[in-house]
Structure formats: C-alpha cells, structure tokens
N, C-alpha and C positions, 0 to 999 in steps of 0.2 A: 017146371025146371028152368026156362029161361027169367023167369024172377031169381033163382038162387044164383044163377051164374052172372045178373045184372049185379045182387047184392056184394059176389065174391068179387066183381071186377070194380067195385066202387070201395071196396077194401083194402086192394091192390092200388088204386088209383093215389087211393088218401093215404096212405102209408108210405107211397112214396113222394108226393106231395112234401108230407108233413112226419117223415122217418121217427118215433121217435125214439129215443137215448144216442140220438146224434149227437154225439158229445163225447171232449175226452174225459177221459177219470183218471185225475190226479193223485188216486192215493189205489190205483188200482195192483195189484200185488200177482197178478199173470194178466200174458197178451200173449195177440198169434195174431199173424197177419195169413189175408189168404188171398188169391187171386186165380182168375178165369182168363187165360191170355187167348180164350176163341173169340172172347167179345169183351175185354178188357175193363173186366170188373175186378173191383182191389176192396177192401177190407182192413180195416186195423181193429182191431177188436178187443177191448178191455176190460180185466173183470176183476170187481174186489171179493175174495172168497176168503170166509171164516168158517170155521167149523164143519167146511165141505157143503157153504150155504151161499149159494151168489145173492152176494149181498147187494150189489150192483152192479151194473154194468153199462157199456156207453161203445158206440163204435163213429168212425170217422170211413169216409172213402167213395169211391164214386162208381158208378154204372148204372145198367139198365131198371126200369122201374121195376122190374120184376127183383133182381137184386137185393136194390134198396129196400121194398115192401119184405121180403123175406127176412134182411136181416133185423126191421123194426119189428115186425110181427116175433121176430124171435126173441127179441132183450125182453121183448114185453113179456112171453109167454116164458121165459127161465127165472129170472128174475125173483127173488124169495123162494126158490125151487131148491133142493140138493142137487150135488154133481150128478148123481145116482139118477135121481130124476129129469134132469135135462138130460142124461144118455139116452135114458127110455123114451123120451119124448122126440129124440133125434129120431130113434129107431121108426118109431110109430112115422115120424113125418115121411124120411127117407122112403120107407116102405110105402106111403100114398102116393108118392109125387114120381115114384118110378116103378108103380104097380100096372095094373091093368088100367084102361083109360074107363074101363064100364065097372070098374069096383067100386062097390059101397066104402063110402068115406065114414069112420068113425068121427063126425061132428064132437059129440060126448069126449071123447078124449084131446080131440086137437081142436077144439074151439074155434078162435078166427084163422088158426092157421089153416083149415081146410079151404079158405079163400083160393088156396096155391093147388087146390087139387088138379086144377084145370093145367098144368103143365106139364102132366104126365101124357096128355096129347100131344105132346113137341118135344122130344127126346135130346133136342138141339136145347133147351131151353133146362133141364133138366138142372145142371150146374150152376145156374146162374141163381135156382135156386136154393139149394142145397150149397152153395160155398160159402154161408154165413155160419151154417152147422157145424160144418167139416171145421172150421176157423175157432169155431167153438170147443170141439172137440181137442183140437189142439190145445189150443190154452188150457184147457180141464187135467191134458193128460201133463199138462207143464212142456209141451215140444216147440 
C-alpha cells in the first residue's frame, strides 16, 4: 500500500508542478469562478461546450498543491466527456474524497483522479479539493 500512496503523492506533486490546461480559453462560451477563502484558493474556470461535449477547457488561479492537482487532474479527466458525464464523474469523485477514509477507491472509474483519495483523511482539506468540481459544476449548470 505504501507504493500506491508514494505513486498518488507523485501524481499530486506533478500536477501541480506542471497543472495542466493552465490556460485561458479564448473562444470559451461558460465560466464560473470558485474559491476556498479557509485557505485562499481561487479558480477561473473555462469551458467551450458544443453539443453538451466539453470540448475544451483551461483554468487560471492560484493555491495549495492539492488545489491546483485537483483542478488539472480534472480538465484532464472531463475533457471530450458530456456534461452528463462530467456530473457523474463529479459524483463518483465527491463521494471518494468525502467518504470513509478505509473505503475501497473505484481506480476503474476515476483513473488518476484516485490520486486525491488520500484527502478524505483531512476533512480540512476536503474543499480544496473538490472546489475545482463544484466550479465546474457551476459553469455546466450556466451559474
């Protein structure tokens, strides 16, 4: 177990490291800003959606590594997704990262984002990752 949580912390590291879809989107057609003002994490978050298919997407903003790897590990993981499918995919995360800390992580469904399981141990920490979601969800629903 401590190889998988060295692999998820070196997931975490490079993703914030090296964020990626750090970047704005010029021809983005919804955004939604979100922020964490317990530990002053902010988000701009921008998505081009056609057909109810993120076609792209790119964020801008600043905070903790945990944060930033959340919101990369996100663009990446919706990204050619439906809106449909990024909720579902929210749901699935949400439910890991504020479940029980000794539940089995469905890998199969959330790929690299199970990197972030380990922050359902730190309930403080909780938001920081989950508010690139929430940010997501916003722009999806157009608020």
């Amino acid at each position: 177990m401590a190889n998988l949580s060295d692999l998820y912390q070196e997931i975490i590291i490079e993703h914030n490291r090296s964020p990626r879809n750090f970047r704005t989107l010029p021809d983005a057609n919804r955004s939604a800003e979100g922020d964490n003002p317990l530990c002053g994490d902010r988000i701009n978050l921008q998505l081009r959606v056609e057909k109810d298919v993120i076609q792209d997407i790119g964020f801008q903003g600043s905070g903790c590594a945990i944060s930033r790897a959340s919101a990369s590990l996100m663009t990446a993981a919706v990204q050619g997704r439906t809106t449909e499918e990024a909720d579902k995919l929210f749901a699935a995360f949400h439910g890991m990262v504020t479940g029980h800390p000794d539940a089995p992580v469905d890998t199969a469904a959330l790929g690299k984002l199970a990197a972030l399981a380990g922050v359902r141990r730190f309930p403080g920490r909780v938001k920081c990752a989950t508010m690139a979601w929430h940010t997501l969800h916003e722009a999806i629903e157009g608020k």
